[in-house]
N, C-alpha and C positions, 0 to 999 in steps of 0.2 A: 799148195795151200792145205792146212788141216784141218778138217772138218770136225767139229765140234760134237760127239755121239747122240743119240735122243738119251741115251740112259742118263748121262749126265743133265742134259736139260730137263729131263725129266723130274731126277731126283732136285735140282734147285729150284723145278717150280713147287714140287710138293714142298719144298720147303717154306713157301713165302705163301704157299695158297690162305695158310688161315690170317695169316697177317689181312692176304688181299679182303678177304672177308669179311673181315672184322672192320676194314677201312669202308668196303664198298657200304655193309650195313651200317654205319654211322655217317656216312652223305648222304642216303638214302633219309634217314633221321632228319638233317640238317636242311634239306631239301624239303620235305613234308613240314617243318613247322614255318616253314616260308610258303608252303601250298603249291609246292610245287613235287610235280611225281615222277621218282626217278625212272618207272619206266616209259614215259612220255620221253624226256633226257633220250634215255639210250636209245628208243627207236628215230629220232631224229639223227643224231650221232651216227646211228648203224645208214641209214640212209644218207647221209652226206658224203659227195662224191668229190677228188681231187685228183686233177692230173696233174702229172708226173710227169715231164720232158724227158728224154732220154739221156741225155747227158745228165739231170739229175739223179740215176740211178749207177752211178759210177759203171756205165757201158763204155766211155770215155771219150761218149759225144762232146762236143762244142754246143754254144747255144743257134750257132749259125751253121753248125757243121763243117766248116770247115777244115777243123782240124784233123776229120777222116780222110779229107782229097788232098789234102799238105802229106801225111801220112803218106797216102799210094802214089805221090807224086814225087817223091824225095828222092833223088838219086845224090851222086858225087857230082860237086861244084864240079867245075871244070877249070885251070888254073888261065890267070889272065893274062895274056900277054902282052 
């Protein structure tokens, strides 16, 4: 697999950063004339916790696991007679 460099990440977040800015300070706007305060918003958001099954993090669990013990248990069928 190839890793993707920081310089490049880098250089595409500077790219987008003022865009981000410009969006963030305009909800920030759209939020206050509704009376609500966008750093109230983020500190909730920042605190909001979610877990994460392991098979949801492409580990290549199952939801019941099993398909790790099918995995270390597979051998050759054996032919039937």
């Amino acid at each position: 697999m190839t890793m993707i460099s920081t310089d490049t990440i880098d250089a595409d977040n500077e790219k987008a950063h003022a865009a981000l800015e410009a969006d963030y300070d305009h909800l920030g706007e759209v939020l206050a004339r509704r009376g609500v305060d966008i750093g109230w918003v983020k500190d909730k958001v920042a605190a909001y916790g979610v877990a994460v099954p392991s098979w949801g993090v492409g580990t290549g669990g199952t939801i019941t696991g099993v398909g790790q013990v099918l995995k270390q248990k597979k051998s050759k069928p054996s032919k039937l007679v």
